[in-house]
C-alpha distance (Angstrom), angle and dihedral (degrees) to the residues before:
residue distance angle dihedral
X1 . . .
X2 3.51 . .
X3 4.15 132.7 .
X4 4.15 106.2 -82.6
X5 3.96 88.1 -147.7
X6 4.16 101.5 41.2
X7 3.70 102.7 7.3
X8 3.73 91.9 -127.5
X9 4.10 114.2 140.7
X10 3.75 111.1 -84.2
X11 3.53 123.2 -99.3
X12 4.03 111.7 -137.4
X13 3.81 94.1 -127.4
X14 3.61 95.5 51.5
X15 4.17 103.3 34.4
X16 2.98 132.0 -174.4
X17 4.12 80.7 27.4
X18 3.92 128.3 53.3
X19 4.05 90.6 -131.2
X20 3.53 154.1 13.5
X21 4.00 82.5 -106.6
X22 3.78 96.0 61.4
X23 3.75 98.3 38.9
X24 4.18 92.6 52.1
X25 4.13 83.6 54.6
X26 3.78 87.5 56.1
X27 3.87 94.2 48.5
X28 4.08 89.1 46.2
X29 4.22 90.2 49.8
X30 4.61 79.1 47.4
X31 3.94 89.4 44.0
X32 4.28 90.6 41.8
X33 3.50 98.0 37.9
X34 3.26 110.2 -116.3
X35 3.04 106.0 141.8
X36 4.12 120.4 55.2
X37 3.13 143.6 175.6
X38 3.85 108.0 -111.9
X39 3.69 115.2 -137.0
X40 4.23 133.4 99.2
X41 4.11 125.7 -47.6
X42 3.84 109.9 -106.2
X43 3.34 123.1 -117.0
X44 3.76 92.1 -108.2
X45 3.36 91.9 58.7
X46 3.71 102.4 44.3
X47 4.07 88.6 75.4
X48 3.46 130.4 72.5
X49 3.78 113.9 -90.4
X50 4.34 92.6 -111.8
X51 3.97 89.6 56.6
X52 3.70 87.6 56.6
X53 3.96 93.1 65.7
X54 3.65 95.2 60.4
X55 4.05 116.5 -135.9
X56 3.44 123.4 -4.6
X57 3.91 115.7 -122.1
């Protein structure tokens, strides 16, 4: 199996990656959102965050 992010062979401590190096880039593309899962906006999110609330008292 090779290393997702370099391609190198995996290292057993570290797998799926080959390092510590490679697997904190995968958690930063997680924690920036890079990667998504494709697919339609729910309603929820299609309004603006104060219309989610429901009246104001």
């Amino acid at each position: 199996m090779s290393c997702p992010i370099c391609g190198k062979d995996t290292e057993p401590k570290y797998r799926p990656f080959c390092s510590k190096r490679c697997a904190d880039i995968d958690l930063a593309r997680w924690l920036n959102g890079s990667y998504v899962i494709p697919g339609d906006i729910a309603e929820e999110e299609e309004r603006p965050a104060e219309d989610r609330s429901g009246p104001v008292q």
